[in-house]
C-alpha positions in Angstrom: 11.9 54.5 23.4 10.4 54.9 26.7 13.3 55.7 30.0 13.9 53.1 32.3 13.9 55.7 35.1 10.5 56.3 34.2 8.5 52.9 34.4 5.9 52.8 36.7 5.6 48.8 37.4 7.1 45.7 36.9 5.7 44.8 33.4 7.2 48.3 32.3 10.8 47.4 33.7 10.6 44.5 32.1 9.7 45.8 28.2 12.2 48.6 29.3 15.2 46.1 29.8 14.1 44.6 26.6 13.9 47.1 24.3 17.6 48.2 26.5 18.8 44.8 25.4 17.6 44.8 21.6 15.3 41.7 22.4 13.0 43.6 20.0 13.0 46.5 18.1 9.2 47.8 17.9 7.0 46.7 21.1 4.0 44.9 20.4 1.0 44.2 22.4 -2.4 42.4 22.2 -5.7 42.7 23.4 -7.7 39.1 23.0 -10.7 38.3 23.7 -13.1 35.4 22.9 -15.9 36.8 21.6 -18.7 34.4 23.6 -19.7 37.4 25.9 -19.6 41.0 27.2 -17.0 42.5 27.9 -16.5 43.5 32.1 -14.5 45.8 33.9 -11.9 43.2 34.4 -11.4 43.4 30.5 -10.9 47.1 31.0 -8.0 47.0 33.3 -6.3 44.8 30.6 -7.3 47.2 27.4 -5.9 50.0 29.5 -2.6 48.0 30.5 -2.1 46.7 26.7 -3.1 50.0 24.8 -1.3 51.9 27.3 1.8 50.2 27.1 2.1 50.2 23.5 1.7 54.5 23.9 4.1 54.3 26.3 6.4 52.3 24.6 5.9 54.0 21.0 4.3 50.3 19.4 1.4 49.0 18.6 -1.3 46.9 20.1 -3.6 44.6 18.4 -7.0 43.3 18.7 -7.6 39.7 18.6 -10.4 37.7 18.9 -9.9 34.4 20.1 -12.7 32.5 18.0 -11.5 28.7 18.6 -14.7 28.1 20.1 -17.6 28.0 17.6 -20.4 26.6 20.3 -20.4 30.0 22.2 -19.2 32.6 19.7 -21.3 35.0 18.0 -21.1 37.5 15.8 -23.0 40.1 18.3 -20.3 39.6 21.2 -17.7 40.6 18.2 -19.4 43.6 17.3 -19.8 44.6 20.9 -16.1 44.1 22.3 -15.4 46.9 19.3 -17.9 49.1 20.4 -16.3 49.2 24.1 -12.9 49.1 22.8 -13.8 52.0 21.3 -15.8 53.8 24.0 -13.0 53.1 26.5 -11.1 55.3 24.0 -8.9 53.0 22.2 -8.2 52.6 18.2 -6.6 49.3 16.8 -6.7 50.5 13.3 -6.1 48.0 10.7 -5.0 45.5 13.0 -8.4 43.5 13.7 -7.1 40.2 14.0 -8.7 36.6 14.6 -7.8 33.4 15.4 -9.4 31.7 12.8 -7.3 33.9 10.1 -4.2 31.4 10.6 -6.2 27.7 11.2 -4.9 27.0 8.4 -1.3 28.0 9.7 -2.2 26.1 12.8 -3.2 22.9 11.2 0.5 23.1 9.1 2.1 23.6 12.5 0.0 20.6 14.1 1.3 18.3 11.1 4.6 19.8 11.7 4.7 18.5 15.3 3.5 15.4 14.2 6.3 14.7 11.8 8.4 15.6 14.8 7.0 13.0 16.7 5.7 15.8 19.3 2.1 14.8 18.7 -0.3 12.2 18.3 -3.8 11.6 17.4 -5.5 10.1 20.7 -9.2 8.0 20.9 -9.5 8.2 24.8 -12.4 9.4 25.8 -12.5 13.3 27.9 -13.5 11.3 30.8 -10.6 8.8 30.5 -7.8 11.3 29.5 -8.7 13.5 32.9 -8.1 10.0 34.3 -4.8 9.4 32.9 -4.0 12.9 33.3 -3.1 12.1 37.1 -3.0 14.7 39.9 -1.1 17.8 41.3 0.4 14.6 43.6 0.4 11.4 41.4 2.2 11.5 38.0 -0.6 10.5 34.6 -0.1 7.5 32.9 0.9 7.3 28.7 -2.4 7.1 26.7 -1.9 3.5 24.8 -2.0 5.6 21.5 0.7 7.4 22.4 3.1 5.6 20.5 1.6 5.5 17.2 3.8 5.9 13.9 4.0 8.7 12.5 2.7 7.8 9.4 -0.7 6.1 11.1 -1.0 10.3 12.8 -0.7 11.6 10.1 -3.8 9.9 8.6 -5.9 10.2 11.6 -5.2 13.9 11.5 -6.0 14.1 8.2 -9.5 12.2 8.6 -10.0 13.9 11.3 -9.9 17.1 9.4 -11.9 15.8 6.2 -14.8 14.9 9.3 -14.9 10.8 9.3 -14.8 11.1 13.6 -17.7 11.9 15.7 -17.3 14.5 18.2 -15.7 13.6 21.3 -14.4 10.0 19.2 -10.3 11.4 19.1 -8.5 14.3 19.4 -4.4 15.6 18.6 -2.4 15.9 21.4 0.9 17.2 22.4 3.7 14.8 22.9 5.5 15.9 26.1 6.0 14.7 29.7 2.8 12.6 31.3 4.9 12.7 35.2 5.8 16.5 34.8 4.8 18.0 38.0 3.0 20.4 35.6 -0.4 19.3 34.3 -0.4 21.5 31.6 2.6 19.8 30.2 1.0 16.3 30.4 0.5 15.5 27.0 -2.7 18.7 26.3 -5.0 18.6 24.0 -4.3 20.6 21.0 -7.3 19.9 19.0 -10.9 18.6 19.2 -13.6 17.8 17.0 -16.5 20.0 16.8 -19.7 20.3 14.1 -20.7 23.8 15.2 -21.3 26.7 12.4 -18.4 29.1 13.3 -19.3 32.4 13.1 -17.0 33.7 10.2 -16.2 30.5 8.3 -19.3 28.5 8.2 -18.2 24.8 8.2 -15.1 25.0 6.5 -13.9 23.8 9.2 -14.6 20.5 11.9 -11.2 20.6 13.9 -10.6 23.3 15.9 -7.6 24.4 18.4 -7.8 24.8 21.9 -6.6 28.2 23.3 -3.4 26.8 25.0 -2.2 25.8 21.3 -3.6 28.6 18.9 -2.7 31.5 21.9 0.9 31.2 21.3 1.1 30.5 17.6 -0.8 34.0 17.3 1.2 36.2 18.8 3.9 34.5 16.7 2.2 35.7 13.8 1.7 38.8 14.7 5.2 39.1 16.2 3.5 40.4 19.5 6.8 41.3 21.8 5.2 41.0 25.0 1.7 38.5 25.8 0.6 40.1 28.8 -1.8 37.6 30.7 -3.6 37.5 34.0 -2.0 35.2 36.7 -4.0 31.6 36.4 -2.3 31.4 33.0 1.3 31.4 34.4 1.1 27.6 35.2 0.6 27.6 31.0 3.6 29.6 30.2 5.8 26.6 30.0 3.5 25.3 27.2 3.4 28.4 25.8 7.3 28.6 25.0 7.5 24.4 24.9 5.3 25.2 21.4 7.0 27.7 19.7 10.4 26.6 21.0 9.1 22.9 19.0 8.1 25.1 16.3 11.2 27.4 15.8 9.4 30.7 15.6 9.3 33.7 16.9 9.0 33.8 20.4 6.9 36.5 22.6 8.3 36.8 26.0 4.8 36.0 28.3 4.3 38.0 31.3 1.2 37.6 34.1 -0.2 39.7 36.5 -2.7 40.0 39.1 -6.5 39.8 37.7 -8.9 42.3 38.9 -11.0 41.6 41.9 -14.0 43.6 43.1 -16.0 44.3 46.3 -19.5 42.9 46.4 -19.2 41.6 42.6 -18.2 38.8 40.4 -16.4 39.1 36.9 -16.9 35.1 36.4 -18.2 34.8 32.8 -20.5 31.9 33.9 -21.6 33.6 37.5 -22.8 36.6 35.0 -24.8 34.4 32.6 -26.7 32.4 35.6 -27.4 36.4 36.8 -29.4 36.8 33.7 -30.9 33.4 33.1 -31.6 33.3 36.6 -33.9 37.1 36.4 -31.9 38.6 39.1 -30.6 40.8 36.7 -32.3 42.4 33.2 -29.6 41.7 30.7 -25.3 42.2 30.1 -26.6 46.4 30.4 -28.1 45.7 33.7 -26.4 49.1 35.7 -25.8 46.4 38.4 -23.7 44.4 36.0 -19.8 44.8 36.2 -19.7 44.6 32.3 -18.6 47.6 30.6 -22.2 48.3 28.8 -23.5 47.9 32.4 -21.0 50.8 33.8 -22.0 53.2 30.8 -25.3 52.7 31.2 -25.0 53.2 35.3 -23.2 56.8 34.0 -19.7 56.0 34.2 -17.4 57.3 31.8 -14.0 56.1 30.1 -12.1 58.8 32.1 -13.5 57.7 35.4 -12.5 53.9 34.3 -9.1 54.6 32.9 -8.3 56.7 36.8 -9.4 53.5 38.3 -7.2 51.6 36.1 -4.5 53.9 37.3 -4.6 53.8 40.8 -5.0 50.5 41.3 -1.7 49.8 39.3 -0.6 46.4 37.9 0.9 44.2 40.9 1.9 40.5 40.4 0.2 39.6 43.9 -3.7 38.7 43.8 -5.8 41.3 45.5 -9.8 42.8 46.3 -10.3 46.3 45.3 -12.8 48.2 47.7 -15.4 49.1 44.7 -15.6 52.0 46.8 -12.9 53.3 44.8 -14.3 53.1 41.4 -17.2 55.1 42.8 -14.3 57.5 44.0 -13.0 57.9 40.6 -16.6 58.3 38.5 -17.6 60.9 41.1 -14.5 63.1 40.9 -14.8 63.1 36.8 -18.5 63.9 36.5 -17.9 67.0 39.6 -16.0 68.3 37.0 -18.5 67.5 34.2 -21.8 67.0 34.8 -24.4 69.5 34.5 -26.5 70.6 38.0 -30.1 70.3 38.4 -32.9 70.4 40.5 -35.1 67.3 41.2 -37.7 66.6 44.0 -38.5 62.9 44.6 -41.2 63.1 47.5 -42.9 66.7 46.6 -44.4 68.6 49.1 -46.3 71.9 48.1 -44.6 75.2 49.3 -46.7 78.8 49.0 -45.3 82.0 48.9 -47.9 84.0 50.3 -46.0 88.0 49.8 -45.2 86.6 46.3 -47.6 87.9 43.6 -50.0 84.7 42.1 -49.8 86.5 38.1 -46.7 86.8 38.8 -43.2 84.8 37.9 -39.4 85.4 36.7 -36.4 83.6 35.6 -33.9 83.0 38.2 -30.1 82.1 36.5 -28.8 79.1 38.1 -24.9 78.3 37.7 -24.6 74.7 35.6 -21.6 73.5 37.2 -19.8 75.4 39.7 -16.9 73.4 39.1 -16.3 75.0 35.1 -17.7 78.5 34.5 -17.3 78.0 30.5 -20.5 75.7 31.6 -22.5 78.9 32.4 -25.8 79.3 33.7 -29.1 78.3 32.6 -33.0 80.0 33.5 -35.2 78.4 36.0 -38.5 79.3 36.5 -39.5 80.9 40.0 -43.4 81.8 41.0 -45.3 81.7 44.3 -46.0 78.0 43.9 -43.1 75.6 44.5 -42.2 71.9 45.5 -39.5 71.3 47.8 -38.6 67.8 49.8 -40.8 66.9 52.2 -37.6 65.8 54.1 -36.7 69.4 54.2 -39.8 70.3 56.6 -39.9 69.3 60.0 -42.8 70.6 62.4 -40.8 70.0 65.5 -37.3 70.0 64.3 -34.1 69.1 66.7 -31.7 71.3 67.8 -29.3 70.7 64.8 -32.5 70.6 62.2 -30.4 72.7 59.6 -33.1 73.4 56.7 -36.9 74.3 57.3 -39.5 74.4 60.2 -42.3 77.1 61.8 -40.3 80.6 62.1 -36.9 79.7 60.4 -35.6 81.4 57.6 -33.7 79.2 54.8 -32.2 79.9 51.2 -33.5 78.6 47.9 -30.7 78.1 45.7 -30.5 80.8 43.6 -33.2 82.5 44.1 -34.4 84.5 47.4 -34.6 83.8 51.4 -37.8 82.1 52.7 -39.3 81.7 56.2 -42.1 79.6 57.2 -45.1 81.2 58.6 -47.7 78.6 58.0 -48.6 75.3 57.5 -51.6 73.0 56.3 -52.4 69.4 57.2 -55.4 66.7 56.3 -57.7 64.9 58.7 -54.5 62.7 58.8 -52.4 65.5 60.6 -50.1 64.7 57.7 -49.1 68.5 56.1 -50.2 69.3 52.6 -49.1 72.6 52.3 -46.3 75.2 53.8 -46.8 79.0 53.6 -43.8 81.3 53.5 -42.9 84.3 52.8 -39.4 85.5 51.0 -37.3 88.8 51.0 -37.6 90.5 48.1 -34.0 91.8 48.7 -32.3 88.2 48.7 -32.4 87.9 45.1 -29.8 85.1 44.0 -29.8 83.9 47.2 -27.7 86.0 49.4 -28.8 88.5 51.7 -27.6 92.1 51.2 -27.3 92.9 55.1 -25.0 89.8 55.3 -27.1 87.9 57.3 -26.4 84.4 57.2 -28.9 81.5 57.2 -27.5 77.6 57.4 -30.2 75.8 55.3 -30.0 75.5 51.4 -32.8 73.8 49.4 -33.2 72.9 45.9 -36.5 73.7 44.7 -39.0 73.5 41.8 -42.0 75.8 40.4 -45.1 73.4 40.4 -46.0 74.8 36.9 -42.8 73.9 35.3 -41.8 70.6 37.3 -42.0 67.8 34.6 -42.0 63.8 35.7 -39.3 61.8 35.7 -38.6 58.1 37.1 -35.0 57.4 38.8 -33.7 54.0 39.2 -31.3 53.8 42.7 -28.9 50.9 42.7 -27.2 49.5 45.4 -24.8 46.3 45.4 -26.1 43.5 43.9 -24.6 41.3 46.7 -24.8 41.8 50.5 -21.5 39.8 51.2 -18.2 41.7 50.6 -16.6 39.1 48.5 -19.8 37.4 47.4 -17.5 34.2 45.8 -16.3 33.3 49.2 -19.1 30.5 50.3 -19.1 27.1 51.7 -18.9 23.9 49.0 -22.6 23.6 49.2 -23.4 27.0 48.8 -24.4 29.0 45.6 -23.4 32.3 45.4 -26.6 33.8 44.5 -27.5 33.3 48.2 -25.6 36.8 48.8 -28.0 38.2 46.0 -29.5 41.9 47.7 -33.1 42.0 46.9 -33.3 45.5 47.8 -30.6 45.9 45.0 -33.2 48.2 42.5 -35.3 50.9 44.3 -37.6 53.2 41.3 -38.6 56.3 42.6 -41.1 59.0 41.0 -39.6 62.4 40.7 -40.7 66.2 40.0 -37.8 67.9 38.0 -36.9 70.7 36.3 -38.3 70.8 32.5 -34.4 70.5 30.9 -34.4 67.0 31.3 -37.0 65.8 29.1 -35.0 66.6 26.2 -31.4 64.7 28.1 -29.7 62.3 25.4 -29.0 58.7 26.6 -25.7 58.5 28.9 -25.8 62.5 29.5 -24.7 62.8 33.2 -26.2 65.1 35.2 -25.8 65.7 39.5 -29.4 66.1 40.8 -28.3 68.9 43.6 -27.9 67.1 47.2 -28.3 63.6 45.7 -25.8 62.8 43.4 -25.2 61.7 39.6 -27.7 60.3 37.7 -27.0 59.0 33.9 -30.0 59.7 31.4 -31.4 56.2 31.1 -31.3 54.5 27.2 -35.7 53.7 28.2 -38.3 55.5 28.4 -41.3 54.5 30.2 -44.5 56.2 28.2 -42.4 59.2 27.6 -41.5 59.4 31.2 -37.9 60.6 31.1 -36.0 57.7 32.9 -32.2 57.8 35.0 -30.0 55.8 36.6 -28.1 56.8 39.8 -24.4 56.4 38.8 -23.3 57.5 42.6 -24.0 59.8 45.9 -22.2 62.5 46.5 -20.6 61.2 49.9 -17.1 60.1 49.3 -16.5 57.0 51.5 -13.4 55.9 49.9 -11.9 59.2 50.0 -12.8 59.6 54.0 -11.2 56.0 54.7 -7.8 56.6 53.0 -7.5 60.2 54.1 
């Protein structure tokens, strides 16, 4: 049992008083998601709350699927909430639950109501029951089959069931309060008729419940303690308890909190899907995508999520997280994990003239810095090298740090150079730079102590392999790209610019990286091994630069 004095926000205080109380004995949680889509980093916050509280807490926490929709469920969107269940670290195992295990539990419960005279079969149309349903200021009016016998519901239900009705011709509904100032209490729908193939049984079934009615009848089952939901579904608690309070079960205590909002993105299940159809985006593993498969393809990893996760707490009170800080917490996991490199993207041709042609050597080069158990590995070295042609300037100003005519710089790991030389085309543009290095600056250091300012990363022309690197930047230009007028779609804010693919020169080790290995390309950033290949062209995606701007605003 987890110490009061030890909670870290309100839901925690809340299962703590609980379990204080003997509410319930063994906490139970629930993850459930309706398999019609990807899962997205909003959907990671909650795993993390769920699984973490039932840790915490020493109980269990379940996954669900909430498959009461056969017209956008699939058996693909099952498999892949698993997967990222699983890659975010989490095991449920034998509890994989669905909704569609108790319909048959549901349909006893619905009759149950009826007998009860809670519920009725109803043949307004959609259209007319919004109608009746009133407004947040004018009470709804009582459908004229509310007041059916019970006997007559019971036989509509039943017909219902054995498929006599056309879609959209009746549905059940709850018998409750049509002037409550709460619209979810005005008489809801609790079934409706559908002749879609459901994804695990077929067409046993042509009745299916809506969420609001199923939702609460599962965790019942399941005896889930606490149903932790985001905040739009508070206005649906009181249904929630009205049902299983009508039903005499047992009761999970509901509790909401704040949903996760993003800088510059948008977690709305139908905003994604017109991203795709639309072409602005190549699929639910686009690295712009918010999704989970879109993060772990970008590079980011289930430590960098969960610290996000951590920090940005669970609050009651709606909120925008700077995105900034997800890239905060990705970069400080893969400083301490990812493997350094050397890659040029605009080459320019370097020549050691002291440095003998026949000649070349291997030069050990630290892997990470951060973890010496990572150890070194051999890079080549010989008179011909690549550096960046950003790293050469013919006329440098005063504060020009790396290297021009006459200046000595370092080559990481390997020896001191200075520029003696240089080459250019009919253009005036340079095509070569001659140096020569100090023999006695092996490693990089001088021996005399003197010091030199400029570091560059480097590669030998002979042993530089290609490589493609995708940059990404937001996918929107507008901070909170769901903010727009009535008449404006949100795709307006889309950033063209959002995909830049550059060429590259790297060191040979990378044509054999494994999809999602992370890697920091040395004064760039961290780059992911891409899942693609383009001809054999070793392929990665940026996953972030290595300048910190959420760190510099909140320090």
């Amino acid at each position: 049992m987890e110490d009061e004095n030890r909670v870290s926000n309100f839901i925690e205080k809340i299962i703590a008083e609980d379990i204080k109380n003997n509410k319930y004995k063994t906490v139970v949680t629930r993850f459930p998601p309706e398999p019609n889509g990807y899962l997205h980093i909003g959907h990671a916050k909650s795993i993390f709350l769920n699984f973490s509280l039932a840790e915490k807490f020493l109980g269990k926490c379940n996954l669900r699927f909430d498959d009461t929709n056969p017209a956008k469920e699939d058996e693909d969107y099952v498999n892949s909430i698993k997967e990222d269940v699983k890659w975010l670290g989490f095991n449920w195992e034998d509890r994989e639950f669905y909704a569609s295990d108790y319909f048959d539990k549901m349909y006893e419960y619905a009759v149950y109501l009826i007998k009860k005279g809670k519920a009725y079969v109803c043949n307004l149309s959609p259209e007319q029951i919004r109608e009746y349903r009133g407004t947040l200021t004018k009470p709804g009016k009582e459908s004229p089959y509310r007041n059916r016998s019970i006997e007559e519901n019971l036989n509509l239900f039943k017909e219902m069931k054995s498929g006599k009705f056309k879609e959209g011709e009746c549905v059940l509904r709850a018998k409750i309060d049509m002037a409550s100032p709460n619209l979810n209490l005005r008489d809801p729908v609790m079934y409706r008729i559908s002749y879609k193939t459901h994804h695990r049984l077929k067409d046993r079934w042509c009745i299916y419940p809506t969420y609001d009615w199923a939702h609460g009848i599962e965790d019942s089952i399941e005896k889930v303690t606490h149903s932790i939901c985001t905040l739009e579904f508070e206005d649906h608690r009181p249904l929630y308890d009205w049902f299983l309070e009508q039903l005499e079960v047992f009761h999970p205590r509901q509790i909401e909190f704040a949903r996760l909002n993003l800088t510059y993105t948008v977690l709305s299940k139908r905003k994604l899907i017109k991203l795709i159809d639309e072409g602005y985006v190549t699929g639910w593993d686009d690295p712009r995508m918010p999704t989970i498969k879109g993060l772990r393809r970008k590079g980011y990893t289930p430590e960098s999520i969960k610290e996000f996760t951590e920090k940005i707490g669970v609050a009651k009170s709606k909120s925008v997280i700077d995105f900034a800080l997800l890239e905060h917490c990705v970069r400080d996991d893969l400083n301490k994990k990812a493997q350094r490199v050397m890659v040029v993207e605009n080459p320019i041709k370097l020549i050691i003239d002291n440095y003998d042609e026949n000649r070349s050597e291997e030069i050990d080069v630290k892997n990470n810095p951060e973890d010496e158990s990572a150890g070194v590995r051999k890079v080549t070295f010989s008179r011909y090298i690549y550096i960046e042609a950003s790293d050469f300037m013919e006329n440098p100003p005063k504060k020009f740090f790396r290297l021009s005519p006459g200046k000595e710089v370092r080559l990481i790991g390997a020896y001191y150079i200075k520029c003696t030389n240089i080459q250019k085309d009919s253009d005036g543009n340079i095509t070569e730079i001659h140096c020569t290095y100090d023999p006695e600056t092996k490693g990089g250091w001088s021996r005399d102590k003197r010091k030199v300012k400029g570091s560059l990363h480097w590669l030998s022309v002979k042993d530089a392999i290609d490589i493609e690197i995708r940059e990404y930047e937001n996918l929107f230009t507008k901070e909170n790209p769901d903010d727009v007028e009535s008449d404006e779609d949100f795709t307006q804010n889309i950033n063209k610019n959002s995909l830049k693919i550059i060429k590259a020169k790297a060191e040979p080790i990378l044509r054999s990286a494994k999809p999602f290995e992370h890697f920091q390309f040395l004064r760039k950033g961290y780059f992911s091994a891409d899942k693609d290949t383009q001809n054999e062209l070793p392929v990665f995606n940026k996953t972030v630069g290595l300048r910190d701007n959420w760190a510099k605003k909140n320090n």
